[in-house]
C-alpha positions as MATLAB code, in Angstrom:
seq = 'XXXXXXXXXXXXXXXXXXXXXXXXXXXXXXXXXXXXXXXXXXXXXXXXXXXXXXXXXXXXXXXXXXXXXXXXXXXXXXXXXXXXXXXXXXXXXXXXXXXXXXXXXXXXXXXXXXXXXXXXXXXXXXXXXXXXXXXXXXXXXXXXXXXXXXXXXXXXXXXXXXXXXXXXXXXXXXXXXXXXXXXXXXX';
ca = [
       0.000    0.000    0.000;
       1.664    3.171   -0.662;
       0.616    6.240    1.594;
       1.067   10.080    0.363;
       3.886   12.042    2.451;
       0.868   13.580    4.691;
      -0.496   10.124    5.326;
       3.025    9.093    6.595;
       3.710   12.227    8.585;
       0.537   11.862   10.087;
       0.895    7.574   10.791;
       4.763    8.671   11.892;
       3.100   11.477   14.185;
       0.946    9.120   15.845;
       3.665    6.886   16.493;
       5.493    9.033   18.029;
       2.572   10.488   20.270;
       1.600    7.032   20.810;
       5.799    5.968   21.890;
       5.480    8.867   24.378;
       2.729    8.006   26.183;
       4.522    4.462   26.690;
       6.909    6.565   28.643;
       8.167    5.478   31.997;
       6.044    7.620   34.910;
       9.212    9.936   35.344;
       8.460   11.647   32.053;
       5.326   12.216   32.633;
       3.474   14.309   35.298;
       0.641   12.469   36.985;
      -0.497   10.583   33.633;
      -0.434   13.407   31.705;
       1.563   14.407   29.008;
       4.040   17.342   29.667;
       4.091   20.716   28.793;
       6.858   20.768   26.605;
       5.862   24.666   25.474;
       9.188   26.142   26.461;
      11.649   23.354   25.825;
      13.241   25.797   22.977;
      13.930   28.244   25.237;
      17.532   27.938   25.802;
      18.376   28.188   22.173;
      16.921   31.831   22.138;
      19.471   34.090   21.577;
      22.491   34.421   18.885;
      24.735   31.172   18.854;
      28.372   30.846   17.411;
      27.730   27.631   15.283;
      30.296   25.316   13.332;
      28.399   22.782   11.329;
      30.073   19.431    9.161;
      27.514   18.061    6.133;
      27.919   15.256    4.219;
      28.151   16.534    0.525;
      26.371   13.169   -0.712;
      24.229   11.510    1.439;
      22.581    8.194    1.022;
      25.283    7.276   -1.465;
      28.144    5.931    0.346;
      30.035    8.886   -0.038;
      32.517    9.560    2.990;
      33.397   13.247    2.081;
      32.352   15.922    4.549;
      32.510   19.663    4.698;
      33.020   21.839    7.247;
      31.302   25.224    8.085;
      31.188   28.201   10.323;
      28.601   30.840   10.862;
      25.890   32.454   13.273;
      22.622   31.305   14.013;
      19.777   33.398   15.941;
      16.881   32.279   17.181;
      14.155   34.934   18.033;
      11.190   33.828   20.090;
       7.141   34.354   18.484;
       4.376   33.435   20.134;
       5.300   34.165   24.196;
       7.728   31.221   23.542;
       5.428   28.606   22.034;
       7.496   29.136   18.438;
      10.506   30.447   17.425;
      12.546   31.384   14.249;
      16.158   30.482   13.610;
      18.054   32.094   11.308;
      21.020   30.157   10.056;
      23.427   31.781    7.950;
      27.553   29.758    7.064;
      30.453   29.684    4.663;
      32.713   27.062    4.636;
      34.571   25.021    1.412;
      31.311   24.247   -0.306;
      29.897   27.991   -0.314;
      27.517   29.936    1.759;
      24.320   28.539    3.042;
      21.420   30.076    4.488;
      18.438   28.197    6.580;
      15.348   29.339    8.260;
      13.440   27.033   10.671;
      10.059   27.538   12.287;
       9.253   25.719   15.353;
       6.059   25.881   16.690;
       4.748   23.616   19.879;
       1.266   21.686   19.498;
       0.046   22.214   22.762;
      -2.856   19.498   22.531;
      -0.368   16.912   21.220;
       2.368   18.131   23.549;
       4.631   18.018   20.605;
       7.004   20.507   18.629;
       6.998   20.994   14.807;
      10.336   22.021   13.386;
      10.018   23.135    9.824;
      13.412   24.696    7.200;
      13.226   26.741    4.444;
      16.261   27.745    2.157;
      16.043   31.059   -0.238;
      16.860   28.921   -3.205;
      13.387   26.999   -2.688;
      11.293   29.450   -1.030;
       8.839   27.071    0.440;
       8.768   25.611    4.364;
       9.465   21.789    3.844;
       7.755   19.045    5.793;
       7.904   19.390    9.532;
       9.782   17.369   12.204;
       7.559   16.314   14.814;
       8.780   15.579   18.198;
       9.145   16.516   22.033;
      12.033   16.577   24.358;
      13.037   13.710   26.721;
      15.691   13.315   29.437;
      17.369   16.620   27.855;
      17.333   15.525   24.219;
      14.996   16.310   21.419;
      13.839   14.218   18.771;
      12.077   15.109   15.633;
      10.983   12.857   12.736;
       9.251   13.279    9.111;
       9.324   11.163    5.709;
      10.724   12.738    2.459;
      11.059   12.086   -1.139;
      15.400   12.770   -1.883;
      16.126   11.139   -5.756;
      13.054    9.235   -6.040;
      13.013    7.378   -2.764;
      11.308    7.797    0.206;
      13.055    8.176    3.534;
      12.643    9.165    7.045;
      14.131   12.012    8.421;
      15.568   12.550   12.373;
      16.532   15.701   13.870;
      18.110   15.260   17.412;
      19.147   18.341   19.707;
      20.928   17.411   22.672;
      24.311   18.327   25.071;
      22.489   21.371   26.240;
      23.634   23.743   28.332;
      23.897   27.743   28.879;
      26.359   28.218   26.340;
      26.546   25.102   23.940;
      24.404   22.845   22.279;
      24.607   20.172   19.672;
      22.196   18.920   16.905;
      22.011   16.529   13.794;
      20.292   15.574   11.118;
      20.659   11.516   10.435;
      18.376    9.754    7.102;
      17.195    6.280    7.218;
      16.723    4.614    3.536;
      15.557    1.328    5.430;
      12.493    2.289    7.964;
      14.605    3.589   10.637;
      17.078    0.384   11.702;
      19.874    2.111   10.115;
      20.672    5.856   10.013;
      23.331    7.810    8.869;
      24.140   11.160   10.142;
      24.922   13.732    7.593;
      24.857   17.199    9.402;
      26.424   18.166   12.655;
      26.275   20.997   14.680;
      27.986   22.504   17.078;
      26.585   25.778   18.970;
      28.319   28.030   21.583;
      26.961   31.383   22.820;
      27.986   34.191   20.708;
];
């Protein structure tokens, strides 16, 4: 049976809302889910960042490039989203990324979204929560022909650093190979 992408975000959303129910007690406050509305707000603020990408993911390619630039990351909504502004040169050019994050406060769960200026158009969102100090966010897309899932992880957080990555999975998540790192520090 083949599903459309917002079939799939939406099966992979329930997963995930169903996975964190499952949760032990500890994560949870009194059976209910927890109000993860300001779990982005550490990364408010301007951040030194130094990010590595793999040029050719998916392909077996080995060859990674290294980058250094600024992001800042402005809060909307009293805290409930926020915009990050990502802007990097390295080897393999400038880049430029915007990403919306907005919390679903009836599913308890965030919605990270990127946009580039060479597409002009928000992608398909991450969705996710934090746990335990880490944040993971998932979605399906289409890269050369073949459908995939996507994970964004945020983790290593403190006051003045930070760490994400982006991994794909060509094989229904039992494999997944990480092709952007970050690396933030206060600016």
């Amino acid at each position: 049976m083949k599903y459309s992408k917002q079939a799939a975000v939406c099966i992979l959303a329930g997963a995930i809302n169903w996975m964190s129910q499952a949760l032990p007690a500890s994560s949870q406050t009194a059976g209910a889910l927890r109000d993860g509305q300001h779990d982005f707000d550490f990364d408010l603020g301007n951040w030194k960042t130094h990010s590595s990408r793999l040029l050719h993911p998916l392909t077996g390619s080995t060859t990674w490039v290294d980058m250094d630039g600024i992001t800042i990351v402005k809060k909307v909504w009293g805290g409930r989203a926020n915009l990050a502004e990502y802007k990097a040169d390295g080897a393999a050019g400038h880049i430029e990324l915007l990403s919306l994050r907005w919390y679903n406060p009836t599913a308890h769960q965030w919605y990270l979204d990127f946009a580039t200026p060479n597409v002009g158009t928000l992608g398909i969102p991450g969705i996710g929560e934090f746990n335990n100090g880490r944040g993971d966010f998932y979605d399906q897309e289409t890269i050369n022909g073949r459908s995939i899932l996507v994970r964004f992880s945020i983790w290593g957080i403190t006051a003045n650093t930070a760490q994400s990555e982006q991994a794909f999975s060509d094989d229904g998540g039992r494999t997944w190979e990480t092709n952007w790192v970050n690396r933030y520090t206060r600016d």
